[in-house]
GUTOR-267498 format. One record per residue (C-alpha): residue number from 1; residue in one letter; x, y, z. Coordinates in Angstrom, 2 decimals, always signed. Layout:
<recs>
  resi  resn       c1       c2       c3
   NUM     A        X        Y        Z
...
</recs>
This chain:
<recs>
  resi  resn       c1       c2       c3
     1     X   +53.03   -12.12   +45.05
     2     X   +55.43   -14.94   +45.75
     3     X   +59.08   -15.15   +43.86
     4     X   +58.77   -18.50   +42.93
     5     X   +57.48   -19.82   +39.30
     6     X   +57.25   -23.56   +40.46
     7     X   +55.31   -24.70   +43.47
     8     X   +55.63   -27.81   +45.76
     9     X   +52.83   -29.85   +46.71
    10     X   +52.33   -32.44   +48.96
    11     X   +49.29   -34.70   +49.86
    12     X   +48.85   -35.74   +53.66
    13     X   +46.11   -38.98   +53.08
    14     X   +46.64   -41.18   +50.29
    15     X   +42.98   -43.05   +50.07
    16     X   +40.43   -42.61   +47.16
    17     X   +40.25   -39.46   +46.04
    18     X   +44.58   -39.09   +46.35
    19     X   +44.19   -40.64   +43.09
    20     X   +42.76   -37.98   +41.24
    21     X   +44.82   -34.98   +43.03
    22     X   +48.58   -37.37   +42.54
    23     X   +47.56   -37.71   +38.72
    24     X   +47.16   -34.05   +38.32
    25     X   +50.42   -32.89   +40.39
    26     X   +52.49   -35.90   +40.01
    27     X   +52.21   -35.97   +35.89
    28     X   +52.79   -32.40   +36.00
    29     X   +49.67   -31.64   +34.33
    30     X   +49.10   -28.29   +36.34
    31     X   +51.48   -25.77   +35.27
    32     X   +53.90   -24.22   +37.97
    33     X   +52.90   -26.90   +39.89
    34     X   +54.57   -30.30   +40.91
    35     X   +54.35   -33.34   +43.61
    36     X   +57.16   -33.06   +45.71
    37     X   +56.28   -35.39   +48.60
    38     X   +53.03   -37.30   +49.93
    39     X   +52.14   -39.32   +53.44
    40     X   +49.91   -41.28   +55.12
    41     X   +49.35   -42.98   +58.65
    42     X   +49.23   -46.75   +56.51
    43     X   +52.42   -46.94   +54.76
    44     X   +51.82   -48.97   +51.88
    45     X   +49.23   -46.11   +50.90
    46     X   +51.58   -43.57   +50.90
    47     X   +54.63   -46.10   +49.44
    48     X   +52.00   -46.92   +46.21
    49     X   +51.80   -43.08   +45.13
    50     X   +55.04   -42.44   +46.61
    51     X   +56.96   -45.23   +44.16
    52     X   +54.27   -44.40   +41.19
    53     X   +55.38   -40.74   +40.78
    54     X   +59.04   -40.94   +42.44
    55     X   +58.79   -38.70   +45.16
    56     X   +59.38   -39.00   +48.99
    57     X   +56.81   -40.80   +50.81
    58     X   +56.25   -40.40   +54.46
    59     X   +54.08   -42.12   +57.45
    60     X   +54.29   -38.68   +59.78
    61     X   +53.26   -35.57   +58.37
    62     X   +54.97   -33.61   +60.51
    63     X   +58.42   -35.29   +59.36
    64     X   +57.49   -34.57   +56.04
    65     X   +56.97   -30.95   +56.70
    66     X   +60.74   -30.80   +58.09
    67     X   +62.09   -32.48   +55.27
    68     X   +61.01   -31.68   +52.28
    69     X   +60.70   -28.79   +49.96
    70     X   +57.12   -27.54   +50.26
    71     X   +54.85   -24.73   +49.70
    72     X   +51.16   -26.00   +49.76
    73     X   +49.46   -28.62   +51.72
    74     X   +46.89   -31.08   +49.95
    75     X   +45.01   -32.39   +52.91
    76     X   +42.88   -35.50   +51.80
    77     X   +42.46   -36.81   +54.85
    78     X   +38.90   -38.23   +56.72
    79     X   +36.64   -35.13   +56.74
    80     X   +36.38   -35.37   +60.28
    81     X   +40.38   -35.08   +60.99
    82     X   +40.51   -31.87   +58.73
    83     X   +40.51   -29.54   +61.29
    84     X   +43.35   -31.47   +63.33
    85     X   +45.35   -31.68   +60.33
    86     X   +44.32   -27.86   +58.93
    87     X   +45.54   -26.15   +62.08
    88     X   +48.68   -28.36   +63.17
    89     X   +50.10   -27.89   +59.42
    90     X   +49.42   -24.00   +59.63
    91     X   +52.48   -23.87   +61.68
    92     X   +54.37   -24.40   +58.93
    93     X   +53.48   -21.49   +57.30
    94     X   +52.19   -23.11   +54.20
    95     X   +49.78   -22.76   +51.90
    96     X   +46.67   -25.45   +52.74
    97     X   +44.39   -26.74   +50.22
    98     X   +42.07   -29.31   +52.18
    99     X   +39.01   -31.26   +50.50
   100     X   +35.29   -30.84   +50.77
   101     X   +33.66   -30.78   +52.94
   102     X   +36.51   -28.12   +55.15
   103     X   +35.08   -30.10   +58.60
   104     X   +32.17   -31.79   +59.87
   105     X   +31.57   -28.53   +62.69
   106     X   +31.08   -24.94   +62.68
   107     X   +33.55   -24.48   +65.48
   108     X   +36.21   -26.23   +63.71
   109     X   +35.56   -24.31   +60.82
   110     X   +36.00   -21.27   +62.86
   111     X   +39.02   -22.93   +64.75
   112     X   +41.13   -23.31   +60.94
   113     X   +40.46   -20.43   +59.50
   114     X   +41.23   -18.55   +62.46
   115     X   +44.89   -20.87   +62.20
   116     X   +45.25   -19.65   +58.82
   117     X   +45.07   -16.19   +59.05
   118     X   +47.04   -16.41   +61.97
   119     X   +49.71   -17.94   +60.02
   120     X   +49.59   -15.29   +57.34
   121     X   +48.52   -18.40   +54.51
   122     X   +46.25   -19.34   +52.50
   123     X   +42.85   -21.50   +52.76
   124     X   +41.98   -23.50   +49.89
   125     X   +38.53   -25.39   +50.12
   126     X   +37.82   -28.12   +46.89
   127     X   +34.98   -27.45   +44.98
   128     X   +35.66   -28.13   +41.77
   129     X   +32.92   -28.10   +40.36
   130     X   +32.19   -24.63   +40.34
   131     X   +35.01   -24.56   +37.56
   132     X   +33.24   -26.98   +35.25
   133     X   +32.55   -25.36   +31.68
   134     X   +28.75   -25.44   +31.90
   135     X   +28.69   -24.20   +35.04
   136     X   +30.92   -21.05   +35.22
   137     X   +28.14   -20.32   +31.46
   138     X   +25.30   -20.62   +34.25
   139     X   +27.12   -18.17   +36.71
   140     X   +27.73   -15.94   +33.84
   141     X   +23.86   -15.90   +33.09
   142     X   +23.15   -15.42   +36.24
   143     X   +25.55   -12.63   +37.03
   144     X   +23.92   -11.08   +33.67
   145     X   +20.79   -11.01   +35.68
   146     X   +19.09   -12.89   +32.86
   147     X   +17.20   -15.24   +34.58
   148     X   +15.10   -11.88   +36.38
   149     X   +13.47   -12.84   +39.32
   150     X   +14.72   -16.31   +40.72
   151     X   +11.97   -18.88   +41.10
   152     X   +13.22   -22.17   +41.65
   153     X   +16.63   -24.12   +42.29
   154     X   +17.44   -27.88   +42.29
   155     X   +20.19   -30.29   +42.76
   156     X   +19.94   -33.92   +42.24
   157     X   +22.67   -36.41   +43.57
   158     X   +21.50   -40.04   +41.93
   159     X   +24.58   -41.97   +42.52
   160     X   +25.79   -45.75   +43.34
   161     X   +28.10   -46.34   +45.96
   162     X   +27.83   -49.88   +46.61
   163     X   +27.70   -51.67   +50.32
   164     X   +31.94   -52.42   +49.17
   165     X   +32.50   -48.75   +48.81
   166     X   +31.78   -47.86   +52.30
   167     X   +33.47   -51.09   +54.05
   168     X   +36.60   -49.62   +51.93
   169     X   +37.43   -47.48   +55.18
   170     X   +36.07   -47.98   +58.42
   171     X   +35.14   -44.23   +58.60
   172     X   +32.98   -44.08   +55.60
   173     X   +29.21   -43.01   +56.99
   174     X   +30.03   -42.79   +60.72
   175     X   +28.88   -39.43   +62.15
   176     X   +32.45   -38.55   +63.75
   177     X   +34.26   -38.52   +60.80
   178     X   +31.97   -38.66   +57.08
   179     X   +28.43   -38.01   +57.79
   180     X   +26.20   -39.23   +54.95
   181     X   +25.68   -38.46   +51.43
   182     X   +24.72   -34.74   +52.27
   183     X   +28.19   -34.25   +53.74
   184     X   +30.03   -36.39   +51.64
   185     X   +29.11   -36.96   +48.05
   186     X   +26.14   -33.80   +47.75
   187     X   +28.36   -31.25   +49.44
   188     X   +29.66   -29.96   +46.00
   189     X   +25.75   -29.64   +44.87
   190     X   +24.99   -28.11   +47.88
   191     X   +27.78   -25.25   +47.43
   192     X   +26.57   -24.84   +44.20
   193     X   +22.81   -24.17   +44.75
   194     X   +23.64   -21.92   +47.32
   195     X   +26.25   -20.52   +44.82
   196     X   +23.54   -19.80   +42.18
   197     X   +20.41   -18.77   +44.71
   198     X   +22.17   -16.82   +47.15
   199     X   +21.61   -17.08   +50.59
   200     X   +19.58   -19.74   +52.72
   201     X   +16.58   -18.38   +54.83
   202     X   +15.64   -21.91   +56.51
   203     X   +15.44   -25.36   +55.35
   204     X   +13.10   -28.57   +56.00
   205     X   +14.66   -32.06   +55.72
   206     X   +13.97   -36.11   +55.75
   207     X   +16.18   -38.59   +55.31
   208     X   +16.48   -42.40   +55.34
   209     X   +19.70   -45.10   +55.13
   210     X   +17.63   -46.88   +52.57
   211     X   +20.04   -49.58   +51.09
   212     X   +23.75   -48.94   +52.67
   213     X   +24.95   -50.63   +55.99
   214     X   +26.03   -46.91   +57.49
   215     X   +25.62   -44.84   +60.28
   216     X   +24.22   -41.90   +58.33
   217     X   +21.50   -41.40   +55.57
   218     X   +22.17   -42.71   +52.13
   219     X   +18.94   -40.23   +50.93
   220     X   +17.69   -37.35   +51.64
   221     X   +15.36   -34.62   +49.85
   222     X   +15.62   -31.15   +51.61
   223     X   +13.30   -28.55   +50.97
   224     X   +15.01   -24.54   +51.55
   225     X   +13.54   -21.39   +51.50
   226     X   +16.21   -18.68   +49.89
   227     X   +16.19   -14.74   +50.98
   228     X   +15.40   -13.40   +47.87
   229     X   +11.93   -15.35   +47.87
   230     X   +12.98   -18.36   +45.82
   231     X   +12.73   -21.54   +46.85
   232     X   +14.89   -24.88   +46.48
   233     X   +15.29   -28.50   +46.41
   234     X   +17.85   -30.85   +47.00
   235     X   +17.77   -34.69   +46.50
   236     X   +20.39   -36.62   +47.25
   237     X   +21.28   -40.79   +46.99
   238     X   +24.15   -42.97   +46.70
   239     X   +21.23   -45.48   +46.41
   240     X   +20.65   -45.11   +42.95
   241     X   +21.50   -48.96   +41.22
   242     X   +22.74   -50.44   +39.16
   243     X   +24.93   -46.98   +38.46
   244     X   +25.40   -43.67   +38.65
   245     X   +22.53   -41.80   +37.66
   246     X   +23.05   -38.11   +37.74
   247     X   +24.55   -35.31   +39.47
   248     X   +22.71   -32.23   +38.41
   249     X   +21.54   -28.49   +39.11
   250     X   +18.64   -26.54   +37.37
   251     X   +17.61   -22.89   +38.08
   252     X   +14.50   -21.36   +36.83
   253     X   +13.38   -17.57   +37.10
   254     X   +10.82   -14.94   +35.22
   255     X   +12.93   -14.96   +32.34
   256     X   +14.20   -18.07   +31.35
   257     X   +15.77   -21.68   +32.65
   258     X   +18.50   -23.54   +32.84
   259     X   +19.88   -27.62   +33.26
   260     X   +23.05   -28.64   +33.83
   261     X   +22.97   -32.59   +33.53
   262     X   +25.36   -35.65   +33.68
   263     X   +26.69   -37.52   +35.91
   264     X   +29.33   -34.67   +37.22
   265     X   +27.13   -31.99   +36.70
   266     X   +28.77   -31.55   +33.34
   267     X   +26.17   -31.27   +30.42
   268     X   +24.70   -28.57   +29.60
   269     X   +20.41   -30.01   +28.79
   270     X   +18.55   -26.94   +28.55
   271     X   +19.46   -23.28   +27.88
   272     X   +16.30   -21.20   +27.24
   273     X   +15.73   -17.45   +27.54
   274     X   +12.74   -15.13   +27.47
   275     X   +15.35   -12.79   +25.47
   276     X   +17.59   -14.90   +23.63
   277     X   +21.41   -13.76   +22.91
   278     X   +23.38   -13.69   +19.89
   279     X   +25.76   -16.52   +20.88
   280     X   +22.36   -18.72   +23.03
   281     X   +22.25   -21.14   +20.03
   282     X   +25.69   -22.08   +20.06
   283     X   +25.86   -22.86   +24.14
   284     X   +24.03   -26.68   +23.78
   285     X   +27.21   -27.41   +22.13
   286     X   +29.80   -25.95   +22.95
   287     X   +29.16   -25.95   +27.02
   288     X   +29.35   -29.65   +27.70
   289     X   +32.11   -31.71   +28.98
   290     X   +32.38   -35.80   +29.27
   291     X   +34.14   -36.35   +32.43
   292     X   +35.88   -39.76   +32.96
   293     X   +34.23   -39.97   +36.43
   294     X   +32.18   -38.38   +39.03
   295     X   +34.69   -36.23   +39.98
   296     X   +34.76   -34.62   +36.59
   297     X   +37.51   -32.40   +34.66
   298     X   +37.36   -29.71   +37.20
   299     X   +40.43   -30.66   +39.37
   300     X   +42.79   -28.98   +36.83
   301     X   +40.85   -25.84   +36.32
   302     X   +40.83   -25.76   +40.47
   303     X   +44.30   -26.42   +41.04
   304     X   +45.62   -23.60   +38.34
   305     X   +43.60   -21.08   +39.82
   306     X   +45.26   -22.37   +42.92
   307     X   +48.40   -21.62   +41.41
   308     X   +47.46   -18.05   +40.26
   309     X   +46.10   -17.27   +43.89
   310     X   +49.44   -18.19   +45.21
   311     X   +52.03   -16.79   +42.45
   312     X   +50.00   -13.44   +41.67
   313     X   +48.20   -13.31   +45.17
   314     X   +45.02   -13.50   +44.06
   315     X   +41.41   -14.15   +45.52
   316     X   +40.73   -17.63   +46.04
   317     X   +37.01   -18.24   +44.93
   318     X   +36.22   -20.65   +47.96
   319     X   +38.66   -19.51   +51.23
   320     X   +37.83   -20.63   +54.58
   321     X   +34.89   -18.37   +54.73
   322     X   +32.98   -19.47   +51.42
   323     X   +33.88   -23.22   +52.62
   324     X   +32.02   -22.20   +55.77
   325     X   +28.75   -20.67   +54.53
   326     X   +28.35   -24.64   +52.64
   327     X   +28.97   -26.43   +55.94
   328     X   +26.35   -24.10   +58.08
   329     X   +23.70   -25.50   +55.62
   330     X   +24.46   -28.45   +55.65
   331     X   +24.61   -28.84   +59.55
   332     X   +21.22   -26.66   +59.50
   333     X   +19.99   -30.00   +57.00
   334     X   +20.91   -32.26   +59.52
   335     X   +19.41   -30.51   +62.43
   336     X   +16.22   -30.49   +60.72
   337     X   +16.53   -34.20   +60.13
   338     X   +17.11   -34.95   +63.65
   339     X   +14.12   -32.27   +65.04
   340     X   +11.66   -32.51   +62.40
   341     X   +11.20   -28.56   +62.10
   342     X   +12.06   -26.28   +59.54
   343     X   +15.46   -24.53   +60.80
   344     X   +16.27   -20.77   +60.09
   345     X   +20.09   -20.15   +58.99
   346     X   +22.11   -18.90   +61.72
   347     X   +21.34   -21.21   +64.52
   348     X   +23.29   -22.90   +66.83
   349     X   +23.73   -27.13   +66.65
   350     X   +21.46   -28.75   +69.30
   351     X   +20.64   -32.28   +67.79
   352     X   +23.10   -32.63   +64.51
   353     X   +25.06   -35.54   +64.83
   354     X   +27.74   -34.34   +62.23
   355     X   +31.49   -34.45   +63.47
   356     X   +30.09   -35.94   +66.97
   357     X   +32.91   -38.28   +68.56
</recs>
């Protein structure tokens, strides 16, 4: 347990999703938490959020870390720079909070946790989306063990990201630093099947750039087999037009099934037990959330348990480790892509172009 009440934040990379995280910390909407300094390699990035919630901007994050009041690090940089950043800003000794996916390897997975616990801090992975409302009701059930025997799981990424979307950065879709819509925009759905259906025994995968001007796939369906006999299925497109379509996750078993729709995986669509509850007819309504975007309310709940971690030393739901066991499926997805075979969990990269320079 830490003896401070308030704690600093910075950001290192000020692109797209900086938005979301500066509104959050910068308007103070997190309590015990505040923005106290932000950079990024192009200037005017890190001047823009810098100016907008009057706090020190920098161009070097390694300045920053000298000269400013900190305690956790917001890295929002290109996925495939996490690890770089992740284990030079351990040094520090601060707290790290980095965005999904943690890396684009295994071995740089490995290589910042390992940092981490060296340094004695913290690992943060975002997933927010495991603290949407419908979705902590749905870990609830199955925690309950009301669902039985699992049958079926499925996650469906429908989304639009337009040809302007990925010429935003010159990183978006290349292997060495994105990957495609399973690393990028499906990894949250991905962490969440696995999540809700335990663990992976092997997975079978095709994929296809069907519309976007990328390196990597812009769809993909992936079939998985899970350990407890289960099986699963993940679809996944930022080829959906004119607009964003869905982002959702379903789970079936022997006694009873449930849909979480929406765009952000935020709307609760079915809820239907072999042995209903007192409070079952009451969940339609009262588990559903409206999201301004795709990234969907579940940045605040994330960052205060974030906060509660740190103050009251705490378990973080997704460390280093949970971030991990995400990333090994999805680099097992891509293997299977690139060999056409079904691959078993726990295997070892051969073809996977993910986080390839």
């Amino acid at each position: 347990m830490t003896n401070k009440s308030v704690l600093s934040f910075a950001l290192v990379g000020c692109g797209r999703i900086a938005k979301r995280h500066s509104e959050l910390l910068g308007h103070q909407q997190i309590k015990n938490a505040r923005m106290t300094a932000v950079c990024d390699l192009v200037e005017n990035k890190a001047q823009n959020i810098g100016v907008e919630f009057g706090v020190p901007y920098f161009t070097d994050m390694h300045q920053m870390m000298q000269q400013s009041n900190i305690d956790v690090v917001v890295v929002l940089t290109e996925t495939g720079y996490h690890a770089k950043h992740v284990i030079e800003l351990a040094s520090y000794g601060k707290h790290i909070v980095v965005e999904k996916p943690m890396a684009l390897t295994l071995d740089d997975a490995d290589a910042m946790i390992q940092a981490c616990d060296a340094a004695n801090i913290k690992l943060f992975i975002v997933k927010q989306n495991r603290f949407n409302v419908p979705v902590v009701k749905l870990r609830e059930a199955l925690m309950q063990k009301r669902f039985g025997k699992l049958v079926m799981g499925t996650v469906r990424v429908r989304w639009c990201r337009q040809q302007s979307y990925y010429d935003q950065a010159p990183w978006r879709g290349t292997w060495a630093l994105d990957g495609g819509v399973l690393s990028n925009q499906a990894s949250h759905h991905v962490d969440l099947l696995e999540w809700m259906m335990g663990d992976v025994d092997s997975v079978f995968a095709m994929s296809t750039t069907a519309l976007a001007n990328i390196e990597a796939e812009d769809t993909a369906v992936v079939a998985l087999r899970f350990k407890n006999g289960a099986l699963g299925v993940i679809e996944a497109t930022t080829a959906a037009r004119p607009t964003d379509l869905e982002g959702s996750i379903s789970v079936l078993g022997e006694g009873g099934t449930v849909e979480i729709g929406g765009f952000a995986v935020n709307k609760m669509k079915v809820w239907n037990f072999v042995k209903p509850e007192a409070n079952d007819e009451d969940v339609m309504e009262n588990f559903s959330v409206n999201p301004p975007s795709v990234y969907g309310f579940g940045h605040q709940a994330y960052y205060e348990h974030v906060v509660d971690c740190i103050l009251n030393d705490k378990q973080q739901l997704v460390d280093g480790f949970v971030g991990r066991k995400s990333l090994e499926l999805i680099n097992a997805i891509y293997e299977s892509i690139e060999t056409g075979r079904e691959i078993p969990l726990r295997f070892r990269a051969q073809k996977c172009r993910l986080g390839i320079l």
